[in-house]
ZAMAR-679466 format. One record per residue: residue number from 0; x, y, z of N, C-alpha, C in turn; chain. Coordinates in nm, 2 decimals, decimal comma. Each point is the difference from the previous one (the first is absolute). Example, Ala and Ser with C-alpha at 12.3 -4.5 7.8 and 13.67 -1.06 7.14 Angstrom:
+-------+--------+--------+--------+--------+--------+--------+--------+--------+--------+------+
! marse !   n_xx !   n_yy !   n_zz !  ca_xx !  ca_yy !  ca_zz !   c_xx !   c_yy !   c_zz ! nulo !
+-------+--------+--------+--------+--------+--------+--------+--------+--------+--------+------+
!     0 !   1,32 !  -0,57 !   0,78 !  -0,09 !   0,12 !   0,00 !   0,09 !   0,12 !   0,00 !    A !
!     1 !  -0,04 !   0,11 !  -0,07 !   0,09 !   0,11 !   0,00 !  -0,08 !   0,11 !   0,08 !    A !
+-------+--------+--------+--------+--------+--------+--------+--------+--------+--------+------+
// end
This chain:
+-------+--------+--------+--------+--------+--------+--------+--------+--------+--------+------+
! marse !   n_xx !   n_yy !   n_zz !  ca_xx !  ca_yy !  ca_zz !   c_xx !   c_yy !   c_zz ! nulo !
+-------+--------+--------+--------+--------+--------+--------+--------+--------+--------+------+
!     0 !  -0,93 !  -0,44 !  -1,91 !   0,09 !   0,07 !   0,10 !   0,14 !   0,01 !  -0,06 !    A !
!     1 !   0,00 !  -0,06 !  -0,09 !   0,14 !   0,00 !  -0,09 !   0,06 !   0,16 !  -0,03 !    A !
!     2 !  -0,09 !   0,09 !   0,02 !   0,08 !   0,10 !  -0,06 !   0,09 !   0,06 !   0,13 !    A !
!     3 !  -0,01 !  -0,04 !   0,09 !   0,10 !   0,06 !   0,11 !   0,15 !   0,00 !  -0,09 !    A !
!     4 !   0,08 !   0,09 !   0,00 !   0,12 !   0,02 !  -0,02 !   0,09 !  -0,10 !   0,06 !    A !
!     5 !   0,12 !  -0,03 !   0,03 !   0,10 !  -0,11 !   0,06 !   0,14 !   0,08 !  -0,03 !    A !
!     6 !   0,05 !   0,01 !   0,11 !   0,15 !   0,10 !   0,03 !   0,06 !  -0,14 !  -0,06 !    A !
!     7 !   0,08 !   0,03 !  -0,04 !   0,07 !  -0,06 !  -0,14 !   0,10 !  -0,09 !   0,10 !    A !
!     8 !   0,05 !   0,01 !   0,10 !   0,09 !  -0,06 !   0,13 !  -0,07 !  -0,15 !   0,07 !    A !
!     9 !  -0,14 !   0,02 !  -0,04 !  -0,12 !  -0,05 !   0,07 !  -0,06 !  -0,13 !  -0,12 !    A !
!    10 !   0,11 !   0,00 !  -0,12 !  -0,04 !  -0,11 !  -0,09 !   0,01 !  -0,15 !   0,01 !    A !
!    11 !   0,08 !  -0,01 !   0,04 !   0,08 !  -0,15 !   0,06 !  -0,05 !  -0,03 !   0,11 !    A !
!    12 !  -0,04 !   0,10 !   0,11 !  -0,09 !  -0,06 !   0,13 !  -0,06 !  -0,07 !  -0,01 !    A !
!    13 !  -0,02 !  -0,11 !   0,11 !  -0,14 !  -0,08 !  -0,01 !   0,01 !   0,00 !   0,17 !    A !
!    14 !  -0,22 !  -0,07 !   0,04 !  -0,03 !   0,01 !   0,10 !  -0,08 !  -0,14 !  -0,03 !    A !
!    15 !   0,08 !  -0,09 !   0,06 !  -0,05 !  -0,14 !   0,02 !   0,02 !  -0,08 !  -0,15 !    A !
!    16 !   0,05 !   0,01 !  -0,06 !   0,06 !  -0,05 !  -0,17 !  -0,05 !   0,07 !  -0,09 !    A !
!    17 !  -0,12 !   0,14 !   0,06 !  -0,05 !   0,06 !  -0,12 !   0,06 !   0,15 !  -0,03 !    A !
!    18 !  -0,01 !   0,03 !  -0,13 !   0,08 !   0,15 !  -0,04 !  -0,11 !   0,11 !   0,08 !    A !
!    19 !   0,06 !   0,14 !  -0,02 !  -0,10 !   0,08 !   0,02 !  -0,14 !   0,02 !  -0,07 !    A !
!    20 !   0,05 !  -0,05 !  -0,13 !  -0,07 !   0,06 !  -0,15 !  -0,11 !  -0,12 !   0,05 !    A !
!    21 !   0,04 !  -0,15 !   0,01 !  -0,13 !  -0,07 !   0,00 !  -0,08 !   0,02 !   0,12 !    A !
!    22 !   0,06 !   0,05 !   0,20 !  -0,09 !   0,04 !   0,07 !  -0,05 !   0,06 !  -0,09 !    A !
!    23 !  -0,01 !   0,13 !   0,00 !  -0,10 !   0,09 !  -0,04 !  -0,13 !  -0,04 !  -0,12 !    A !
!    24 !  -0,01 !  -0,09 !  -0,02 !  -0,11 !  -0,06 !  -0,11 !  -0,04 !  -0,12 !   0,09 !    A !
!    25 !   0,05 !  -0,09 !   0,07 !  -0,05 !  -0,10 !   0,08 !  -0,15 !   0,04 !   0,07 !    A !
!    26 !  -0,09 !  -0,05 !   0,05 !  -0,11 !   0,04 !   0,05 !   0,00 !  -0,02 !   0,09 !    A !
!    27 !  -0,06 !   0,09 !   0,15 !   0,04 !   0,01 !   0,14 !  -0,03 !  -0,10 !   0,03 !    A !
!    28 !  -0,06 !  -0,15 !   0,01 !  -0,01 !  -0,10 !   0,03 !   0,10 !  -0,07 !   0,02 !    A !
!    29 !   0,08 !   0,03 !  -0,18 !   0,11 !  -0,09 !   0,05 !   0,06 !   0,03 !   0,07 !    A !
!    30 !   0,06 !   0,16 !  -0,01 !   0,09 !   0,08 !   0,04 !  -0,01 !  -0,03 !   0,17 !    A !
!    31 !  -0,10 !  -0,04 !   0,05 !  -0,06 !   0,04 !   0,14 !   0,11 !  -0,21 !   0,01 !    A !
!    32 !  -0,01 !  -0,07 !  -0,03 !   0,06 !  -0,13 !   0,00 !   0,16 !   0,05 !   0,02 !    A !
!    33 !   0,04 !   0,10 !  -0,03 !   0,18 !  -0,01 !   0,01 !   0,07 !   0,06 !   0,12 !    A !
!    34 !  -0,11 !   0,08 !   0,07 !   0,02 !   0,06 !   0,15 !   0,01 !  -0,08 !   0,09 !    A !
!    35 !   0,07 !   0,05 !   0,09 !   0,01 !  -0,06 !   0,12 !  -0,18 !  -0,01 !   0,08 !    A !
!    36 !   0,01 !  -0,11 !   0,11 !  -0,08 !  -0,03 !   0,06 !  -0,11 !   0,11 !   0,03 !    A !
!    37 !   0,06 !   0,05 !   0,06 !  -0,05 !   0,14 !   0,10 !  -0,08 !   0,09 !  -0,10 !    A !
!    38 !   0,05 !   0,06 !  -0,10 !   0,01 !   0,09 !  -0,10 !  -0,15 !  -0,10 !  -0,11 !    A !
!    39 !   0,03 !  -0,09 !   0,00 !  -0,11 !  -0,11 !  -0,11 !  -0,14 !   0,07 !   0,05 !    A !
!    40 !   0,03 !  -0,08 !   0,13 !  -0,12 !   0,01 !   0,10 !  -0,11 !   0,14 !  -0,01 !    A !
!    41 !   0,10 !   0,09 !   0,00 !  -0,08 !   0,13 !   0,03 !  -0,04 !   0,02 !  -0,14 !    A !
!    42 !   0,06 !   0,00 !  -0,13 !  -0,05 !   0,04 !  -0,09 !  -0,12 !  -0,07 !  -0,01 !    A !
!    43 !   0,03 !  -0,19 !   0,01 !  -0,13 !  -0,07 !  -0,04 !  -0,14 !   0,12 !   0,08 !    A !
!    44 !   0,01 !   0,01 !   0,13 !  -0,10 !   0,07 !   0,06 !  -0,07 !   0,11 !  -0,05 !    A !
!    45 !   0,09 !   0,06 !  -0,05 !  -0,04 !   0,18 !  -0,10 !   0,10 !   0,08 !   0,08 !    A !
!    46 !  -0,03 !   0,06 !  -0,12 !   0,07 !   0,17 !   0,03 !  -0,10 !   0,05 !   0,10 !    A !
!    47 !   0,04 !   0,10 !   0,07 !  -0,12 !   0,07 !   0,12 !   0,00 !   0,13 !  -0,11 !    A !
!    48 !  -0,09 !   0,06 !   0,02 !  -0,05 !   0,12 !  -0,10 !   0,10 !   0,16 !   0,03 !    A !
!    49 !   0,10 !  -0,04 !   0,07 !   0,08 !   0,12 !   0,00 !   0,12 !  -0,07 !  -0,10 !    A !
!    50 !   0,01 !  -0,12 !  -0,03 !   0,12 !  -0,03 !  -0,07 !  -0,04 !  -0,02 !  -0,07 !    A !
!    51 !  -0,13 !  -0,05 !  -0,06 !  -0,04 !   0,06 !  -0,16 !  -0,04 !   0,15 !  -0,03 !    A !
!    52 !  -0,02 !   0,06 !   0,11 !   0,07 !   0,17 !  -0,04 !   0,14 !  -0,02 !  -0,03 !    A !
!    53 !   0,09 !  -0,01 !   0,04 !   0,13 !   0,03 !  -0,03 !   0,04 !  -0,10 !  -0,14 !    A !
!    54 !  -0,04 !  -0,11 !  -0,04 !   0,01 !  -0,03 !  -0,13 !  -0,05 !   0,07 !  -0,10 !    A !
!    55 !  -0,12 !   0,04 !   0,04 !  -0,06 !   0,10 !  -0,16 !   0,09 !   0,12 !   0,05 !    A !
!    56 !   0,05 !   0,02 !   0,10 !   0,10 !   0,15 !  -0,03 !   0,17 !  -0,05 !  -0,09 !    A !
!    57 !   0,04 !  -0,16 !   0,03 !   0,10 !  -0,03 !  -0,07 !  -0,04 !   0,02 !  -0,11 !    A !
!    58 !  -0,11 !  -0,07 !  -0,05 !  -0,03 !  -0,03 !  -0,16 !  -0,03 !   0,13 !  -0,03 !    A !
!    59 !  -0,04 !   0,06 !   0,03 !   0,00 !   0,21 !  -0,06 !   0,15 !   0,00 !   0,02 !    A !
!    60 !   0,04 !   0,01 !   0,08 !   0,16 !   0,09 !   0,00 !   0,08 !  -0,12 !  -0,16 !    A !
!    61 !  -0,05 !  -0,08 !   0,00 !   0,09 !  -0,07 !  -0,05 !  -0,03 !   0,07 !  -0,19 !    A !
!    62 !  -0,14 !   0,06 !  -0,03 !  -0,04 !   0,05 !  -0,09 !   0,08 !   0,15 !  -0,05 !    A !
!    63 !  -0,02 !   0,08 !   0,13 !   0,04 !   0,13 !   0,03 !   0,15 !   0,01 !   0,04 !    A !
!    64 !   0,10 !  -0,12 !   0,01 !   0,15 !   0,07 !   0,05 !  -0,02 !   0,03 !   0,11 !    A !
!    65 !  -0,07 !   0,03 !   0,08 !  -0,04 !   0,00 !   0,13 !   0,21 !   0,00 !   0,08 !    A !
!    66 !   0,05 !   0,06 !   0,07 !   0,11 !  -0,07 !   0,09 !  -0,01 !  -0,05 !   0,11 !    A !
!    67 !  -0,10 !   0,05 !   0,09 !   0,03 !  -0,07 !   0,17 !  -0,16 !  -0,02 !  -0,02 !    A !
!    68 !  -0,05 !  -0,09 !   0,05 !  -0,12 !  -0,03 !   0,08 !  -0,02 !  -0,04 !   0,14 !    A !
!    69 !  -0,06 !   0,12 !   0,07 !   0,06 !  -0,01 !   0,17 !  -0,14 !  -0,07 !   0,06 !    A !
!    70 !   0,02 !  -0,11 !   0,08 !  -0,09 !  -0,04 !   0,06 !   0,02 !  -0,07 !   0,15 !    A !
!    71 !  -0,03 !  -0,03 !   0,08 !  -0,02 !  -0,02 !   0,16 !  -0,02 !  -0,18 !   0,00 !    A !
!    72 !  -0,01 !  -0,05 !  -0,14 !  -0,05 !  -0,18 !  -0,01 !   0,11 !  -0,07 !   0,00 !    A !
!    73 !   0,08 !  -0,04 !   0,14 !   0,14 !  -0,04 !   0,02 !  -0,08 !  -0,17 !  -0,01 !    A !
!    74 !  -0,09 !  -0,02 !   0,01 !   0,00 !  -0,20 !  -0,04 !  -0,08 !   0,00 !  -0,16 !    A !
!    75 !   0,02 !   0,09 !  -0,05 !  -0,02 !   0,01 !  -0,15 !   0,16 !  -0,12 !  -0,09 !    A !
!    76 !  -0,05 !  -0,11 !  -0,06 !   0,08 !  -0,07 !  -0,06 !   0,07 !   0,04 !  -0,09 !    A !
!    77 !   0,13 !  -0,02 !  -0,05 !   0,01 !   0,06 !  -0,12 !   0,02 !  -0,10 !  -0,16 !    A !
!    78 !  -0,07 !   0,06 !  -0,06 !  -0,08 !  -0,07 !  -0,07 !   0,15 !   0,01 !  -0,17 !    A !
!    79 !  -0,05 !  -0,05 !  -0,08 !   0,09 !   0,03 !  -0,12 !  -0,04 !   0,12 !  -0,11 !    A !
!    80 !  -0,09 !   0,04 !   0,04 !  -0,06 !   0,14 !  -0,06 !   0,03 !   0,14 !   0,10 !    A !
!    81 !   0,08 !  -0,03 !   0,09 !   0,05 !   0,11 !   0,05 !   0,15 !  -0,01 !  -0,02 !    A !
!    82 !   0,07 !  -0,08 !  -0,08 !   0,06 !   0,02 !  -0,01 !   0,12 !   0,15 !  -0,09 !    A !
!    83 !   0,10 !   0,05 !   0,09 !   0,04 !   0,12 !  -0,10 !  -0,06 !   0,08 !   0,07 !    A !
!    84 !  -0,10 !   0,04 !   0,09 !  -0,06 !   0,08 !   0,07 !   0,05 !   0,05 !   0,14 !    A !
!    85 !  -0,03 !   0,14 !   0,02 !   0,06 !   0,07 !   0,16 !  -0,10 !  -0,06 !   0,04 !    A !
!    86 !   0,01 !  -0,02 !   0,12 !  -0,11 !   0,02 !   0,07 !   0,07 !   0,04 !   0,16 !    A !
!    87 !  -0,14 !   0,09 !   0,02 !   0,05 !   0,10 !   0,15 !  -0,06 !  -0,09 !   0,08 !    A !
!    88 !   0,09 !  -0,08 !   0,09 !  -0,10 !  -0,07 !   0,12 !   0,00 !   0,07 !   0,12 !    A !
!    89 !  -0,10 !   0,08 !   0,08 !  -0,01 !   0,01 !   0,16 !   0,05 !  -0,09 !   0,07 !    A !
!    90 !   0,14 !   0,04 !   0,06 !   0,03 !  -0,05 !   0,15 !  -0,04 !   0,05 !   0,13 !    A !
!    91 !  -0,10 !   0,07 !   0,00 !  -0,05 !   0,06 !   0,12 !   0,02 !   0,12 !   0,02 !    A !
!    92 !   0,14 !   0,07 !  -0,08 !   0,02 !   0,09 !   0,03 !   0,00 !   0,13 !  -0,10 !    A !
!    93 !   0,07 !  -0,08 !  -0,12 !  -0,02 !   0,06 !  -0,13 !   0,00 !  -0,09 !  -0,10 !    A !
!    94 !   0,06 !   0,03 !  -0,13 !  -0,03 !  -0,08 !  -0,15 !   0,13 !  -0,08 !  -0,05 !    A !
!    95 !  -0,03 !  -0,06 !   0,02 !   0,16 !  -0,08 !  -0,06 !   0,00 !  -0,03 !  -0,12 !    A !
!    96 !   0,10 !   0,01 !  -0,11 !  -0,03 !  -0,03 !  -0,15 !   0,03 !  -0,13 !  -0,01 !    A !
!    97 !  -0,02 !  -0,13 !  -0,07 !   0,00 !  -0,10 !  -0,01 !   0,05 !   0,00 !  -0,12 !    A !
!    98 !   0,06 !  -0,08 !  -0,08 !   0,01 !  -0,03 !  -0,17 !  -0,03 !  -0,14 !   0,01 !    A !
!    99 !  -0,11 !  -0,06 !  -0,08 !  -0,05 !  -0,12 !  -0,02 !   0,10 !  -0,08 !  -0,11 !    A !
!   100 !   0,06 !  -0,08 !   0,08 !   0,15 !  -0,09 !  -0,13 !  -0,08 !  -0,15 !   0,03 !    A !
!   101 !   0,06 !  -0,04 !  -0,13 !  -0,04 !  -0,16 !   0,02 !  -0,03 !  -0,10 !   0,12 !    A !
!   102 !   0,12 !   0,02 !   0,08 !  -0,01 !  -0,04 !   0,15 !  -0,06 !   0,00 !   0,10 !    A !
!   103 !  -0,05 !   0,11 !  -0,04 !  -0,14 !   0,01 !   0,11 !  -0,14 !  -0,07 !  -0,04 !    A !
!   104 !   0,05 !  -0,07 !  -0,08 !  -0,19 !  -0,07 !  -0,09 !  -0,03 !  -0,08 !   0,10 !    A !
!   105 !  -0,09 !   0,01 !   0,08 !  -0,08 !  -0,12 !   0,13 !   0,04 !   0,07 !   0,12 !    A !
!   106 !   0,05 !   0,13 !  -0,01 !   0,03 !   0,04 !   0,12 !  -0,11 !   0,15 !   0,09 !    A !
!   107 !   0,00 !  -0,01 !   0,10 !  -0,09 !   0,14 !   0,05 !   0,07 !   0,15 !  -0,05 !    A !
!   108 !  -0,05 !   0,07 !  -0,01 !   0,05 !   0,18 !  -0,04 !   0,06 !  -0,01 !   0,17 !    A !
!   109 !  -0,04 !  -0,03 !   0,12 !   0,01 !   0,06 !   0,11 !   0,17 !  -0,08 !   0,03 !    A !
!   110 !   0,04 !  -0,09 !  -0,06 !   0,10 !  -0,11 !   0,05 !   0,15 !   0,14 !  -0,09 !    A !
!   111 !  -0,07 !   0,08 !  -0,06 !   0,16 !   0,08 !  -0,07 !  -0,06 !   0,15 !   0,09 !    A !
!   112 !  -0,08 !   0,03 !   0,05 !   0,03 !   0,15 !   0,06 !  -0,01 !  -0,02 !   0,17 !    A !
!   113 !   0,08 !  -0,03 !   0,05 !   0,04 !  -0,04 !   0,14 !  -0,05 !   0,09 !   0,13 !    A !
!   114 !  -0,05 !  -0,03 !   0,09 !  -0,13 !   0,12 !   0,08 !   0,10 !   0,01 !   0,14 !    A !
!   115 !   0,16 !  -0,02 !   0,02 !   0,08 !  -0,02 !   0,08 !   0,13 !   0,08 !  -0,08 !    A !
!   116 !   0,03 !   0,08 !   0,12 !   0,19 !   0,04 !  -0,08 !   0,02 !  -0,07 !   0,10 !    A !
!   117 !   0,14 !  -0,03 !  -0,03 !   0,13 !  -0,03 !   0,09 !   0,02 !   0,06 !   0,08 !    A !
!   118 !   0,05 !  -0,04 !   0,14 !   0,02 !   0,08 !   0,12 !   0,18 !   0,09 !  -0,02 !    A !
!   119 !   0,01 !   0,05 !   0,05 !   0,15 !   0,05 !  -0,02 !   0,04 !   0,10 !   0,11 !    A !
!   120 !   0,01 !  -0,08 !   0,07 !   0,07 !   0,03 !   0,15 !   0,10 !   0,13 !  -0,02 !    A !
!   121 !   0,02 !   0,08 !   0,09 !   0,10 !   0,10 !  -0,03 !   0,10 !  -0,01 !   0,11 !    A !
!   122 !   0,08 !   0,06 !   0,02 !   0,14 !  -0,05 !   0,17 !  -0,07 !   0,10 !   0,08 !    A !
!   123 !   0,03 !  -0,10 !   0,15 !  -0,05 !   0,10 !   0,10 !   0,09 !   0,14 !   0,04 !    A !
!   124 !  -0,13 !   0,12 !   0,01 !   0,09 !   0,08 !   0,00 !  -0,02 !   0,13 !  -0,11 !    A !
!   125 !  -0,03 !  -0,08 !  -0,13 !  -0,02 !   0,09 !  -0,12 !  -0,12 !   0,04 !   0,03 !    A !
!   126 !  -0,06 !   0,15 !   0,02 !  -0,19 !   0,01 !  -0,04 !  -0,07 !  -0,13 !   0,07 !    A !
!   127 !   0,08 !  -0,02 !   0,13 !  -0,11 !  -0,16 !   0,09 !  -0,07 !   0,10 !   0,12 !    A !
!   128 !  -0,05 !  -0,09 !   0,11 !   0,00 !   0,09 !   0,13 !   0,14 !   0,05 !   0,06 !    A !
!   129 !  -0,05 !   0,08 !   0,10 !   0,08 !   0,05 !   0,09 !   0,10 !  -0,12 !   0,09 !    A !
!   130 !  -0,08 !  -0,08 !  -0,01 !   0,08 !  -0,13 !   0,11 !   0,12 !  -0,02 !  -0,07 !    A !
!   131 !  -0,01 !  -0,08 !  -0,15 !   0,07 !  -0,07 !  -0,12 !   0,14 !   0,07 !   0,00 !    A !
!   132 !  -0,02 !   0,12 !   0,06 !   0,10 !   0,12 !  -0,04 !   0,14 !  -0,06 !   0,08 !    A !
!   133 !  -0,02 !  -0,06 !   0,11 !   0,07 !  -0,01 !   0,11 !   0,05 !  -0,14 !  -0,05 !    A !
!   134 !   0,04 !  -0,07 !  -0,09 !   0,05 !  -0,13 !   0,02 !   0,12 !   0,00 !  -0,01 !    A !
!   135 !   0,03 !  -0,14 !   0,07 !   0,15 !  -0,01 !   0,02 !   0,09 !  -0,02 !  -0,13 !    A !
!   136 !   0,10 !   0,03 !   0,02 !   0,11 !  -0,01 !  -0,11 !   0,06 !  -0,18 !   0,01 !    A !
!   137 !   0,04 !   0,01 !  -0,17 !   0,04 !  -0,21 !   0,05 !   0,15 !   0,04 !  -0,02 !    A !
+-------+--------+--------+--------+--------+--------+--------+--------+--------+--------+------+
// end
């Protein structure tokens, strides 16, 4: 797995005392020992057969230059071979582009493309009902 490229920014990072260069050669056993709780758990259990669809589509794109890989698998982990990678997560509504950075190593795809905006009230009065129209002056 060593031939994955490494953005040159991304050299000095480490994820739990280790560089990028040695995740990526470590063997998912161990690798599966440096995640958090939650995240261990699920991998120990397996991948469900739609997220080893979307890894043999990482490991192609990763052959081919591939730029976005869009998929709907928001408790898909992110692993150290996705790293450097778009990835389009579904929030329900449309595709959100993700960039896979060091940071996110033990984390869900679904925890960076957010399935909620922010509310943002407007003053009563502007484009509200008919009632809103009538408020008093301070």
């Amino acid at each position: 797995m060593s031939n994955i490229e490494i953005d040159s920014e991304w050299k000095g990072v480490r994820y739990r005392g280790y560089t990028i260069d040695k995740l990526l050669d470590i063997p998912m056993d161990d690798l599966v020992k440096l995640f958090p709780a939650r995240e261990r758990r699920s991998i120990i259990r397996g991948f469900t057969p739609q997220q080893v669809k979307l890894l043999q589509k990482i490991r192609k794109a990763r052959k081919v230059q591939k730029k976005v890989i869009r998929t709907h698998l928001r408790n898909m982990i992110i692993l150290p071979e996705m790293l450097g990678l778009t990835i389009a997560v579904y929030n329900g509504k449309e595709f959100v582009p993700v960039k896979v950075t060091p940071e996110m190593l033990g984390k869900r795809l679904g925890e960076f493309s957010p399935t909620t905006k922010s509310v943002r009230h407007g003053e009563p009065g502007l484009k509200a009902t008919r009632s809103s129209m009538f408020t008093a002056l301070k």
